[in-house]
Structures are given as structure tokens and as C-alpha cells.
Backbone bond lengths (Angstrom), bond angles and torsions (degrees), N, CA, C in turn:
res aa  C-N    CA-C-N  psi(-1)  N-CA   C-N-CA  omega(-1)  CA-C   N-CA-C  phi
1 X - - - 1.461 - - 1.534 110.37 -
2 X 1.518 110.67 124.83 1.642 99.73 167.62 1.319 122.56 -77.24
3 X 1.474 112.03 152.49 1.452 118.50 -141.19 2.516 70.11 -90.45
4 X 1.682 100.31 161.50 0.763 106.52 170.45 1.798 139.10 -98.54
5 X 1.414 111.72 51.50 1.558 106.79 -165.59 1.177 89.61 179.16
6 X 1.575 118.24 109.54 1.485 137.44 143.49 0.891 137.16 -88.05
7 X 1.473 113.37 130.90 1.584 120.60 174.18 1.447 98.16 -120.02
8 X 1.355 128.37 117.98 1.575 154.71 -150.96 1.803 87.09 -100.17
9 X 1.290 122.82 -54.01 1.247 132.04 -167.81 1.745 132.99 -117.92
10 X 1.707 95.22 53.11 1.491 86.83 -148.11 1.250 106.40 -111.29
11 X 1.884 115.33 60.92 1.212 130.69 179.76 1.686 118.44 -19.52
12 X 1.320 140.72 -108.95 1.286 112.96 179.04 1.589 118.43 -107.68
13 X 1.850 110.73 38.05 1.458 114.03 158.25 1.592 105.21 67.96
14 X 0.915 116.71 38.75 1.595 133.92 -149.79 1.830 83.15 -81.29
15 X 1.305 119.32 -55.75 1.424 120.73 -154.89 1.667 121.10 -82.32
16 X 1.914 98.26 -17.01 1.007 103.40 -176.27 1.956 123.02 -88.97
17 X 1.448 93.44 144.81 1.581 95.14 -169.88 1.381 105.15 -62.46
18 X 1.375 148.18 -31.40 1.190 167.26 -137.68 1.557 105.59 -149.23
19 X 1.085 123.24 73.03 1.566 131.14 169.00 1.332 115.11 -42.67
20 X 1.403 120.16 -20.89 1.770 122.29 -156.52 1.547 93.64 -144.38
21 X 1.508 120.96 22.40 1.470 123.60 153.46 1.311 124.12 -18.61
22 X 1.084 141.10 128.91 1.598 145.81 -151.62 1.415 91.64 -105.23
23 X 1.539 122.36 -40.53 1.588 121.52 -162.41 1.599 107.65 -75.23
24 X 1.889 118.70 -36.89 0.984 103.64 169.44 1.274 151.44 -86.70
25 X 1.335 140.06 -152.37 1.519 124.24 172.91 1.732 100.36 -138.09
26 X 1.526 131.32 100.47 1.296 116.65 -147.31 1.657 85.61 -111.19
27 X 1.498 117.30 133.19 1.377 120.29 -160.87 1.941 85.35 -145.34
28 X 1.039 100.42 169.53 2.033 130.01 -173.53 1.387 108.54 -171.35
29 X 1.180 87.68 177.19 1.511 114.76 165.49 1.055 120.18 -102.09
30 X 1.388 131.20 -2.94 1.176 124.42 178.41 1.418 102.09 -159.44
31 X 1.523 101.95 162.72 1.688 117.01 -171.66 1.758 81.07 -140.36
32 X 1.416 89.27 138.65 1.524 106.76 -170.75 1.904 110.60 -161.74
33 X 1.036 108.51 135.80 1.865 91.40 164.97 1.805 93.31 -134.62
34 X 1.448 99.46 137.68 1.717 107.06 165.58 1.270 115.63 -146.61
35 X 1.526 117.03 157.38 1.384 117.61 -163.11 1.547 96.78 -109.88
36 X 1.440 126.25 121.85 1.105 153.80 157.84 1.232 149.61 -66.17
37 X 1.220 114.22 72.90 1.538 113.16 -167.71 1.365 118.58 -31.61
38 X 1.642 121.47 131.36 1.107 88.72 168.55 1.836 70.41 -167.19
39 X 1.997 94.15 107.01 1.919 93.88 149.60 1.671 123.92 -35.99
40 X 1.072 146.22 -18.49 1.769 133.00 179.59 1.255 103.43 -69.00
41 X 1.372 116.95 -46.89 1.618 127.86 -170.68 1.247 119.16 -94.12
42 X 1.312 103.51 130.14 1.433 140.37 175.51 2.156 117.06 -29.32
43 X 0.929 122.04 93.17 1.364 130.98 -156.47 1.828 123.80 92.49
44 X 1.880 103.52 17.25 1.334 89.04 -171.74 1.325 126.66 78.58
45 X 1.178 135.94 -5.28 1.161 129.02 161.67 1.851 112.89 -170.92
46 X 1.439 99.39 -176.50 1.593 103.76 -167.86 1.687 91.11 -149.18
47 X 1.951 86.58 149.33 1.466 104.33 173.45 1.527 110.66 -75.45
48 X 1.054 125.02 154.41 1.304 124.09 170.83 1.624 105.86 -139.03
49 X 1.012 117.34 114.47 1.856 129.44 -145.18 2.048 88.02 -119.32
50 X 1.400 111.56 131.86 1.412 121.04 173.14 1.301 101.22 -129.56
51 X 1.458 125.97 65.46 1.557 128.11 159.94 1.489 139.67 -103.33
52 X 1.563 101.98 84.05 1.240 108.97 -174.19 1.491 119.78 -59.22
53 X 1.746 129.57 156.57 1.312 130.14 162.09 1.819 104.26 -39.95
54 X 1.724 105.48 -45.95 1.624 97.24 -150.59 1.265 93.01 -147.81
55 X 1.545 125.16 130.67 1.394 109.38 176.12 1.316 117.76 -64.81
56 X 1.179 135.59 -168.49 1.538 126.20 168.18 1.694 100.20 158.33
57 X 1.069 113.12 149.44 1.490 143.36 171.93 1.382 124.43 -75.55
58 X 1.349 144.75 90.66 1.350 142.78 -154.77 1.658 103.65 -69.10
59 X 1.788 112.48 -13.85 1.346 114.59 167.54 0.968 128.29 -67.03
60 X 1.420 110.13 -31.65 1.332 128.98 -172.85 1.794 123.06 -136.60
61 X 1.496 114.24 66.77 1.200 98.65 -166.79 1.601 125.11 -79.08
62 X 1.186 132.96 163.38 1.398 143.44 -144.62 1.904 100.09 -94.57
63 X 0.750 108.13 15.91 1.614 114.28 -158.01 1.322 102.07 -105.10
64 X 1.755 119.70 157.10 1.679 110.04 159.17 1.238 104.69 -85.96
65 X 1.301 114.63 168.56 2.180 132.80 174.42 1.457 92.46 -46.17
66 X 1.366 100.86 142.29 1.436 112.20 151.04 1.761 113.40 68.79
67 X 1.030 104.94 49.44 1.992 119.94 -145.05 1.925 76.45 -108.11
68 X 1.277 110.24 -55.13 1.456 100.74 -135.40 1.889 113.45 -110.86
69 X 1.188 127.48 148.32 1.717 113.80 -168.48 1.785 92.38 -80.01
70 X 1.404 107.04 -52.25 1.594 117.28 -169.62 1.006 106.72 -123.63
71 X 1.766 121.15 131.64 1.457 128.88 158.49 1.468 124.68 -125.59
72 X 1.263 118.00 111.14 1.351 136.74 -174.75 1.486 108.97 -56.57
73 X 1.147 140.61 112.90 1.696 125.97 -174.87 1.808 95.40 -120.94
74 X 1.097 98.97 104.70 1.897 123.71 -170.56 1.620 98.87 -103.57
75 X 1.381 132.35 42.12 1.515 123.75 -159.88 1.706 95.37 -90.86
76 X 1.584 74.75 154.84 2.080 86.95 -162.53 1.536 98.59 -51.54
77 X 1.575 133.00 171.07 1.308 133.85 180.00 1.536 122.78 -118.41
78 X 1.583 94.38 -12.75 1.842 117.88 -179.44 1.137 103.44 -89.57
79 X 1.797 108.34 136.54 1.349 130.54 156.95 1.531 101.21 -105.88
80 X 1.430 120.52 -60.89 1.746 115.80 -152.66 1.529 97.18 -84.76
81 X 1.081 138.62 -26.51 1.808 133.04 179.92 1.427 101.76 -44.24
82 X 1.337 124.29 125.45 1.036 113.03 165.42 1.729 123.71 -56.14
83 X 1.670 115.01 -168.41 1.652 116.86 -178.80 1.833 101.83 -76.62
84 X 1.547 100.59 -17.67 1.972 79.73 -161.08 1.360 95.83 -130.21
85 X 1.584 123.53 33.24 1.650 129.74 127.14 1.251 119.12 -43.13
86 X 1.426 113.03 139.59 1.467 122.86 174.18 1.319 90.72 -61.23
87 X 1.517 152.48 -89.80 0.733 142.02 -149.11 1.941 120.07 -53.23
88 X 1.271 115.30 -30.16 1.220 105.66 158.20 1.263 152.44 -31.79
89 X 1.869 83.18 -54.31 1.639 108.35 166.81 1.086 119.60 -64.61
90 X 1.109 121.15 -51.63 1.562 149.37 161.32 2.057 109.87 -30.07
91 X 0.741 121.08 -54.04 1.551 142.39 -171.40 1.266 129.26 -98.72
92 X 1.631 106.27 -44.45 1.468 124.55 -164.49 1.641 122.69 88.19
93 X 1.184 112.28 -155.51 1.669 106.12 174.97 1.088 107.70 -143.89
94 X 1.032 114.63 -173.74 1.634 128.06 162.06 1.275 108.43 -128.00
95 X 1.374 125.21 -175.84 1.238 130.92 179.45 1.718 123.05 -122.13
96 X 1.402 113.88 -174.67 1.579 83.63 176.90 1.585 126.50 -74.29
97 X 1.452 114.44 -17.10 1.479 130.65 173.46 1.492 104.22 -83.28
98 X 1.427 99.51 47.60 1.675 90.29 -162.26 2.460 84.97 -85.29
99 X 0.951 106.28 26.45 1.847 88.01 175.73 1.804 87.56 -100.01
100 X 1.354 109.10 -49.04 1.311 115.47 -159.23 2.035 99.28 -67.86
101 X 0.911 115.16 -43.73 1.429 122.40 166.12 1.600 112.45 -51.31
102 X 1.331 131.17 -22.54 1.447 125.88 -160.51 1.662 84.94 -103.28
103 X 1.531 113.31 -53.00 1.279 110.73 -168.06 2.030 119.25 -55.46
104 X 1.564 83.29 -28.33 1.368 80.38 -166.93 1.992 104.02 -86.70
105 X 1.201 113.65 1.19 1.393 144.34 177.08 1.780 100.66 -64.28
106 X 1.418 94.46 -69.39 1.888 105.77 -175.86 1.305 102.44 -59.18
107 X 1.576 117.96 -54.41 1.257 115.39 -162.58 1.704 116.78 -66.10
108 X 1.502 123.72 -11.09 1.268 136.45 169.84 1.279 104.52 -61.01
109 X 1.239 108.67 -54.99 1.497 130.33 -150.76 1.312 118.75 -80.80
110 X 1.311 92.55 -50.66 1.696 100.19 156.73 2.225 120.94 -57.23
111 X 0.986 95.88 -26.12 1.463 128.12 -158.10 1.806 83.89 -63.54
112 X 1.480 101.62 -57.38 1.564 125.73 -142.19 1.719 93.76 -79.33
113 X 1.642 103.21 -41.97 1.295 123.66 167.15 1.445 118.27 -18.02
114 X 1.326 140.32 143.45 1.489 146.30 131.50 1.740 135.72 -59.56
115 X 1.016 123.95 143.74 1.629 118.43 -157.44 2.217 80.76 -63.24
116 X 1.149 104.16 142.15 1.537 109.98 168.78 1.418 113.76 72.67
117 X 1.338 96.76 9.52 2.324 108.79 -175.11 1.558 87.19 -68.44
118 X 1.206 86.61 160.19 2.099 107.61 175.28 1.261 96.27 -89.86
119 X 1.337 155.75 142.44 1.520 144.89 133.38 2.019 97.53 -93.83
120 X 1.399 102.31 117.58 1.482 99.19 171.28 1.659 102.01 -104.98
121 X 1.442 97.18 120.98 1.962 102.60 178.75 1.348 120.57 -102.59
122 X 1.090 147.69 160.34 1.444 137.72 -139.11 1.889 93.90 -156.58
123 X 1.403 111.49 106.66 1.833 87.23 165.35 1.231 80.36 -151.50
124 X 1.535 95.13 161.57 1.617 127.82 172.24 1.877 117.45 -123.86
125 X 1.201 74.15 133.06 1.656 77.67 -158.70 1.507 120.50 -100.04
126 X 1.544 99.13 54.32 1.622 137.98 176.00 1.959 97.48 -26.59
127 X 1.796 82.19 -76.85 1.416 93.16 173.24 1.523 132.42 -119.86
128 X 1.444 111.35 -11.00 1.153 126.86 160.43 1.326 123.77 -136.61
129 X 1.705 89.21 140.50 1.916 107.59 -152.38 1.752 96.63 -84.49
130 X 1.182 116.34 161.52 1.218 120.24 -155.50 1.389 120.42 -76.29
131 X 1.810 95.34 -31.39 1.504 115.48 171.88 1.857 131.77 -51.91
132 X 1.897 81.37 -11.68 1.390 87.88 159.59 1.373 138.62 -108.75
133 X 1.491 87.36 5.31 1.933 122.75 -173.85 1.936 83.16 -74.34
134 X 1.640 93.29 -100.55 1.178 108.29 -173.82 1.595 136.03 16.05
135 X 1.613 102.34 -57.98 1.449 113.56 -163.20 1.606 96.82 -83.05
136 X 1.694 126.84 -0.02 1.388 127.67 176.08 1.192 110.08 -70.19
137 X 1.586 133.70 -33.80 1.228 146.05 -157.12 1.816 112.61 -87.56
138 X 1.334 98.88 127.46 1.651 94.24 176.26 1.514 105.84 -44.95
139 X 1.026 157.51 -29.13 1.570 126.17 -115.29 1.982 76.63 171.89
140 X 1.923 90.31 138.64 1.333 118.47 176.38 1.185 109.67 -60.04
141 X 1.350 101.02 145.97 1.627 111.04 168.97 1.919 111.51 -66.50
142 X 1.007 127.92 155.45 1.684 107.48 168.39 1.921 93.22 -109.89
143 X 1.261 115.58 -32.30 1.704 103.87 -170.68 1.676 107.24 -152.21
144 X 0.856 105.65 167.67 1.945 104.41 -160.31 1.683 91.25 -154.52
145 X 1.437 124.21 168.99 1.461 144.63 168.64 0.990 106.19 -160.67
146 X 1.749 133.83 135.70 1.070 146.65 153.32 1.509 124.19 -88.69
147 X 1.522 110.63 127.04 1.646 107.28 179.98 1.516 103.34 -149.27
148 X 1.495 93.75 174.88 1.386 97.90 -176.09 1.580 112.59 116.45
149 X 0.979 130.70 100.84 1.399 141.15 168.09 1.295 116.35 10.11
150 X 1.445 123.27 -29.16 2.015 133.16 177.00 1.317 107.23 -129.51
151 X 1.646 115.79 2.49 1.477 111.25 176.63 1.180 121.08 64.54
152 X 1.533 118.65 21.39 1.352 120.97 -179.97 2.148 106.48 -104.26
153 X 1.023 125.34 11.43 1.077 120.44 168.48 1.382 116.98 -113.37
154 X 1.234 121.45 139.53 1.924 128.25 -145.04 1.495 95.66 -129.38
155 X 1.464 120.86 112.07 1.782 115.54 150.51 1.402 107.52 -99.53
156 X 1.299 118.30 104.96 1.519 146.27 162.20 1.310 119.55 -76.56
157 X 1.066 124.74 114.48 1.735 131.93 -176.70 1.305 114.64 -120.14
158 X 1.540 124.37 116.11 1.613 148.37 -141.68 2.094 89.02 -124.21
159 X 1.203 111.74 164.18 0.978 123.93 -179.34 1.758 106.32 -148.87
160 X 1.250 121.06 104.39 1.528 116.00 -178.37 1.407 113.24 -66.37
161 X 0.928 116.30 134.89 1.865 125.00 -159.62 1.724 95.95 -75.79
162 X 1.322 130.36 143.20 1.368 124.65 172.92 1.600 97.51 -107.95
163 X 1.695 111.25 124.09 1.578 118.92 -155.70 1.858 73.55 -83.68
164 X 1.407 134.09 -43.89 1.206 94.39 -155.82 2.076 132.33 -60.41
165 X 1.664 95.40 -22.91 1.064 108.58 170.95 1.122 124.52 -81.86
166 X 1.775 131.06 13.12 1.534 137.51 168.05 1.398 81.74 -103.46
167 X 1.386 139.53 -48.67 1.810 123.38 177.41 1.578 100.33 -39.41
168 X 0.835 103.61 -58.33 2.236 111.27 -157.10 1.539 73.65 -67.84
169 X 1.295 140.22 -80.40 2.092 117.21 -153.26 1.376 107.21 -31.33
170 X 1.587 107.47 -32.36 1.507 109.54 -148.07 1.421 107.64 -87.84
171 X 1.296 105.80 -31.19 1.679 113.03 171.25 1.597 98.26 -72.02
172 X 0.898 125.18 -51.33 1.540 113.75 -176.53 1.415 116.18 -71.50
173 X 0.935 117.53 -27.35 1.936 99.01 162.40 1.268 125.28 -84.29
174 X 1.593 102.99 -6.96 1.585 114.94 163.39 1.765 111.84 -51.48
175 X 1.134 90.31 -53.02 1.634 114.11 -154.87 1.917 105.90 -82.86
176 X 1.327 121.99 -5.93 1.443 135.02 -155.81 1.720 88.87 -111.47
């Protein structure tokens, strides 16, 4: 049975309460471990571990249509950071086609989606504001929250439309 809840991009699972969640399927592009300076922690620095179940491409995910109830879309938010910024490692990157890369990101995801699946999307708008995210995505947002110390990080919650139940409205206002 496939487990129900993807995360396509879930560099080191940072957000999740349950890192080793049974329900989801936590996949990247990359598998990486680096040690991170960081004065809070104890010896000066911290591991920062990127080990997905499965590698995989958020462009292109490995799945059939309609696979999944919930998909988390966590896609990196940096263009100008360079590759060997903490925060790079930390996040991931994008590229310079990073619009055509995001779009083709939702449209996977949505793809992978179930008619009425949640997709919960996650961006921070380091360097790009969301308002230019948004219009990448097939399908309206229904509700969003901003948090984060400058209010620049967005949880946006999408709902994939089920066409068979816009057929049935449509026969019934036919018929009214």
C-alpha cells in the first residue's frame, strides 16, 4: 500500500514533528550531510543530515496520477546564495529557470495529488515574494498564514479541484 503524504523536497525534515513518519514518503534531490557552525550548539557546530527515503525530482516525480491524499511542496526559495552558503545547504537552490522549475514543481504535485488532496506549500520570501510564486500553480490557494520573526515565510493551503464533481454542478444547473 502507498503510504499517504509526500514531501517531494524534504531536505533535512526540519518542520516535521516525526522525522521518520511512517505515513509519509520523504524524497529530494539530494542526499548530503554537513557540519554547521553554529555558536547555540554544543561543540560549535551542528550536523545537518539531507536523507531522503528516495531521491527524486520535484519536476518530475516517480509516482502514478492521483497516488497521494497530501503533498507538502517545501521547494528551495534561493536563487542569489551561492552553492556553499549555510543557507544553501540548508534549503537547497534553485536555478536560473527557477519560474519554469517551480511551475513544473506544482504541476507534478498537483499531478501526484488526489481529486480533493490538500497540497500544503511552504515559501519564504528571502528573495522572492510569493505573489510571484502563486500565479505558477494550477489552482487557487483557498487559505495562507504568514510567520516567522519578519513575516516573510507563507503556509498556503491549495485544494485540487475533483473535475468529476464540477461535471455533476454542471449537469445540475443544466437541468434547473
Amino acid at each position: 500500500m502507498t503510504k499517504p503524504v509526500l514531501d517531494p523536497c524534504c531536505g533535512s525534515r526540519m518542520f516535521w514533528f516525526d522525522r521518520e513518519d511512517d505515513r509519509a514518503v520523504f524524497g529530494d534531490i539530494r542526499q548530503e550531510v554537513h557540519e554547521l557552525k553554529d555558536k547555540s550548539s554544543s561543540g560549535g557546530s551542528r550536523r545537518l543530515v539531507i536523507e531522503p527515503d528516495q531521491i527524486m525530482d520535484f519536476r518530475s516525480l516517480p509516482f502514478p496520477d492521483e497516488t497521494f491524499h497530501l503533498v507538502v511542496f517545501d521547494p528551495p526559495h534561493l536563487v542569489g546564495n551561492g552553492k556553499t552558503g549555510w543557507l544553501a545547504k540548508k534549503y537547497g537552490k534553485l536555478g536560473v529557470h527557477w519560474r519554469d522549475d517551480l511551475s513544473a514543481g506544482f504541476r507534478e504535485c498537483f499531478r501526484v495529488l488526489r481529486p480533493n488532496g490538500v497540497l500544503i506549500f511552504k515559501w519564504n520570501e528571502h528573495e522572492i515574494r510569493v505573489s510571484e510564486i502563486l500565479p505558477l500553480a494550477p489552482e487557487s490557494p483557498l487559505f495562507g498564514n504568514r510567520c516567522g520573526k519578519t513575516a516573510k515565510s507563507h503556509w498556503i493551503v491549495f485544494m485540487k479541484s475533483d473535475p468529476r464533481q464540477m461535471t455533476d454542478t454542471l449537469q445540475q444547473m443544466r437541468t434547473t
